[in-house]
Backbone bond lengths (Angstrom), bond angles and torsions (degrees), N, CA, C in turn:
res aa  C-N    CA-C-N  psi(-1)  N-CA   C-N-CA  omega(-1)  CA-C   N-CA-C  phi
1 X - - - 1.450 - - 1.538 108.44 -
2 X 1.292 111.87 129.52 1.302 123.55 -175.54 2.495 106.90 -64.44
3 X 1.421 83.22 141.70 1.623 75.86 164.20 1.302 135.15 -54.11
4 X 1.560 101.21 -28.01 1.900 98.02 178.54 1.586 104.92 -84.79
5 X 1.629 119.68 -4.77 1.685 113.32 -166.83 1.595 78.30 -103.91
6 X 1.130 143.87 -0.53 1.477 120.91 163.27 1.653 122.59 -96.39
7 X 1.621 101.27 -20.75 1.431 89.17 165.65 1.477 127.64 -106.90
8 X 1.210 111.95 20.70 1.552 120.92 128.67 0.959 137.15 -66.35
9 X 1.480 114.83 -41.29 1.554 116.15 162.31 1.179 142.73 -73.33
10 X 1.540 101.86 -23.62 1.657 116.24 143.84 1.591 128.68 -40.66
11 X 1.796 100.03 -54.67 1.532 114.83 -154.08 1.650 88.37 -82.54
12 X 1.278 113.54 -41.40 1.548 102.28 173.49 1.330 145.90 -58.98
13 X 1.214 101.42 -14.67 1.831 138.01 173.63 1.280 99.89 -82.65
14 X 1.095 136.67 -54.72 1.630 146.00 -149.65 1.271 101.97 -77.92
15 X 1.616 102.07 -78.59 1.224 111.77 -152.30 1.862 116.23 -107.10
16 X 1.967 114.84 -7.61 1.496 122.17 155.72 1.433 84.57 62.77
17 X 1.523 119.01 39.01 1.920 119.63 149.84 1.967 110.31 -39.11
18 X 1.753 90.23 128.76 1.779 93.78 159.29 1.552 118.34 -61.97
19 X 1.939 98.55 -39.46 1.795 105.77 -167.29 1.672 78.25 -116.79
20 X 1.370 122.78 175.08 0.858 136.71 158.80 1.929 116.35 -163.12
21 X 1.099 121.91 116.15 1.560 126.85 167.34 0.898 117.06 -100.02
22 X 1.255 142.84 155.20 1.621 163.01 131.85 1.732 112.60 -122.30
23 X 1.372 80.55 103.43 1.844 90.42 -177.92 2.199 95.84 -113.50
24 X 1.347 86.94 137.81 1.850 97.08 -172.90 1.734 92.70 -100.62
25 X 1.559 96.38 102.64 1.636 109.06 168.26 1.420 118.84 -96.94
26 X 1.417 118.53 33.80 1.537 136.65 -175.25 1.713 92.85 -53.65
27 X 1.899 102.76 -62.50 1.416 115.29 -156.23 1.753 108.05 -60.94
28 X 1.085 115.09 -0.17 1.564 115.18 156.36 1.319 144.88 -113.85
29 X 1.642 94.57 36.29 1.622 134.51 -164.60 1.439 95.01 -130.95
30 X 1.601 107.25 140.51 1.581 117.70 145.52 1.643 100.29 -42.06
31 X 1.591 142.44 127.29 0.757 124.34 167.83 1.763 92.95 178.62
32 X 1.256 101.98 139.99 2.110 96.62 177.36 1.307 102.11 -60.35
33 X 1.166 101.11 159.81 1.693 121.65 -166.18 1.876 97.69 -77.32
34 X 1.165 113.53 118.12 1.534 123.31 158.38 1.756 90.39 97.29
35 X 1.842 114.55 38.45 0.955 115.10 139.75 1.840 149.98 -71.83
36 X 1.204 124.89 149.13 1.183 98.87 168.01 1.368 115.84 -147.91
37 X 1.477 119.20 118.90 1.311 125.29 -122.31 1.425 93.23 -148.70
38 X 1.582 104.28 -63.07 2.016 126.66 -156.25 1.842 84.40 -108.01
39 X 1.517 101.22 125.36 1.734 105.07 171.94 1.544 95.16 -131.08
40 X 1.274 127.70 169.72 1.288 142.13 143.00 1.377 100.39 -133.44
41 X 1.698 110.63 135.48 1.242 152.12 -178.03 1.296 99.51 -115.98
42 X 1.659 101.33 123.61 1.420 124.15 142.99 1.250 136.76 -109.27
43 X 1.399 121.04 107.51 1.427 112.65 -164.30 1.765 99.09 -130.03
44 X 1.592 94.72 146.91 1.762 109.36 -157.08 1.987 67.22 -134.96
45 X 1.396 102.20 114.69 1.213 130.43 160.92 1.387 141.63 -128.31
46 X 1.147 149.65 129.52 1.638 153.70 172.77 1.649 99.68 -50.17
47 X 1.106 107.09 -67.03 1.628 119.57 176.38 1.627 122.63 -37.16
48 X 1.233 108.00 -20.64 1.699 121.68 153.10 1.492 134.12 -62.66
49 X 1.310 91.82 -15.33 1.666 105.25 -159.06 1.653 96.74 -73.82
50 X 1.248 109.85 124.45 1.328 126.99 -176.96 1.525 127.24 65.82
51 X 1.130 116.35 1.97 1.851 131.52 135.30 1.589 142.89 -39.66
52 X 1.075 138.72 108.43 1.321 147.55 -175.67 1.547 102.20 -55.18
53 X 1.410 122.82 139.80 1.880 99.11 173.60 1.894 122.48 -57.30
54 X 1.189 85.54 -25.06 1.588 76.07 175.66 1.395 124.16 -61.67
55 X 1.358 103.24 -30.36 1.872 117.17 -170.46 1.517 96.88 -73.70
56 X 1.565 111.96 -31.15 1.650 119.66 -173.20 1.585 115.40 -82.78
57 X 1.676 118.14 -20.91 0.766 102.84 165.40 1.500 121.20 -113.18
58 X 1.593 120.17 31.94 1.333 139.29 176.34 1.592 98.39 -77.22
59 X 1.703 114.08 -50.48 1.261 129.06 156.25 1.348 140.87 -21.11
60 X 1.408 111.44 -45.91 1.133 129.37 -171.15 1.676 103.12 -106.43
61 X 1.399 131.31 -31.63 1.116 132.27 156.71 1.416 110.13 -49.33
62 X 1.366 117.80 -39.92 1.873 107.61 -150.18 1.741 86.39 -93.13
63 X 1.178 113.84 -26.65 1.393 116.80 176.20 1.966 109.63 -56.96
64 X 1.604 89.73 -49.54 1.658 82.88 177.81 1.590 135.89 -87.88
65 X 1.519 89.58 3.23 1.828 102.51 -170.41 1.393 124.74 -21.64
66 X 1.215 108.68 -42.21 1.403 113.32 -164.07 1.831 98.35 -75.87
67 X 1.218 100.67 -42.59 1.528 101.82 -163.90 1.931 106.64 -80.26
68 X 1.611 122.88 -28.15 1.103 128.45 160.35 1.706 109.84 -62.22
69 X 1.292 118.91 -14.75 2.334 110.64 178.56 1.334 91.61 -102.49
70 X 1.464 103.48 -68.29 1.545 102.24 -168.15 1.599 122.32 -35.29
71 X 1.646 121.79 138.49 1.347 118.19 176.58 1.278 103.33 -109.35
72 X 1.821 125.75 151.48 0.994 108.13 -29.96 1.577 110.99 -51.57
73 X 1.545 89.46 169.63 1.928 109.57 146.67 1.370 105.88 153.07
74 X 1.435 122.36 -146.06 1.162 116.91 -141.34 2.084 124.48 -71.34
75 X 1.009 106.81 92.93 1.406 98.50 -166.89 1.729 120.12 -46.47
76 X 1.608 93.73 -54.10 1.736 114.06 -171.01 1.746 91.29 -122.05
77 X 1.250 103.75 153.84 1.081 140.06 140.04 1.716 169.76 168.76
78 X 1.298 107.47 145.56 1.495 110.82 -156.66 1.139 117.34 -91.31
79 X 1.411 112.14 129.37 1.557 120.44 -159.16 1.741 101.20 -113.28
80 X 1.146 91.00 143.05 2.548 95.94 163.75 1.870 64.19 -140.89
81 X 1.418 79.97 140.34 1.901 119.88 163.79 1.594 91.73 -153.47
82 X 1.701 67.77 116.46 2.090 83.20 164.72 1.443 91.41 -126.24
83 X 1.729 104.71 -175.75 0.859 106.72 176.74 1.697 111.51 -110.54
84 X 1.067 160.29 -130.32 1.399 147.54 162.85 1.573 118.30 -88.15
85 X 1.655 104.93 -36.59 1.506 99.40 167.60 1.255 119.44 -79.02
86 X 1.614 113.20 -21.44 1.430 108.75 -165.32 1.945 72.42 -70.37
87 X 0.709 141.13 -81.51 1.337 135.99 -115.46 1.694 106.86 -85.72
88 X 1.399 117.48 -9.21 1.537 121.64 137.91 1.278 101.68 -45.88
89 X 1.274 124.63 -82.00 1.646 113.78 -151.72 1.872 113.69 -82.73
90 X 1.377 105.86 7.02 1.859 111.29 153.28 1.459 106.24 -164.75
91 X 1.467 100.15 92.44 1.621 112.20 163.74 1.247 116.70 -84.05
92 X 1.484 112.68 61.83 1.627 118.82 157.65 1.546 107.54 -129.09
93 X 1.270 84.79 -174.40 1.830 101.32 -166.06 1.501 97.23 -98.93
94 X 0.852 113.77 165.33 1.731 127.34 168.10 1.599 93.65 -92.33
95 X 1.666 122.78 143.40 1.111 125.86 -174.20 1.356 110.72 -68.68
96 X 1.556 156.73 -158.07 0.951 159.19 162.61 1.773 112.15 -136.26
97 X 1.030 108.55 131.58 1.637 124.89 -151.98 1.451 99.12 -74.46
98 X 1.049 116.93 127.08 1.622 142.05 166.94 1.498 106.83 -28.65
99 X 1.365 116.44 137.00 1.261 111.63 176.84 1.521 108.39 -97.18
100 X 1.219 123.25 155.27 1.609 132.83 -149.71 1.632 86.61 -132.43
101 X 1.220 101.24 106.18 1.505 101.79 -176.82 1.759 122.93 98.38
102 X 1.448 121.67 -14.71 1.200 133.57 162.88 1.416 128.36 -59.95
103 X 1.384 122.35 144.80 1.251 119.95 -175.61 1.688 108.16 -84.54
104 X 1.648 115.57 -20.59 1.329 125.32 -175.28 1.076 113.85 92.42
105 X 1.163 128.58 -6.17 2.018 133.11 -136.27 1.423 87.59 -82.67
């Protein structure tokens, strides 16, 4: 099972997302080709509802633990947790931060 088909299957266990993304932003990292390393996660959850983002993305950390220690796996990653209304009234992603030292490729 690929790294991005496990942290779907994590985030889907955990947290029972309405939307859920996992996009693999390795290929805009120093990183060998058909790495997967750099993810951004979008998760539109109930379980947010009345949470600070930090508490929301404490969530999504404890959800990924194994795959954030274990090597390989997840080097970086960028999280949007809304909750279902927030994300009715802004169904976008939060951008994901420039890599400092990346080739972009």
């Amino acid at each position: 099972m690929t790294l991005k088909a496990q942290i779907e299957t994590k985030l889907q266990g955990a947290l029972a997302p309405v939307h859920l993304e996992v996009i693999n932003e390795s290929h805009m990292h120093s990183v060998p080709k058909g790495a997967e390393t750099h993810f951004k996660v979008v998760v539109v959850s109930n379980r947010f509802e009345g949470l600070p983002a930090v508490k929301r993305h404490q969530l999504v950390y404890g959800a990924l633990s194994d795959e954030m220690r274990n090597k390989p796996g997840i080097h970086a990653l960028a999280i949007t947790s809304r909750t279902p209304s927030e994300w009715d009234a802004s169904p976008e992603a939060n951008e994901s931060p420039k890599c400092h030292g990346g080739t972009g490729k």
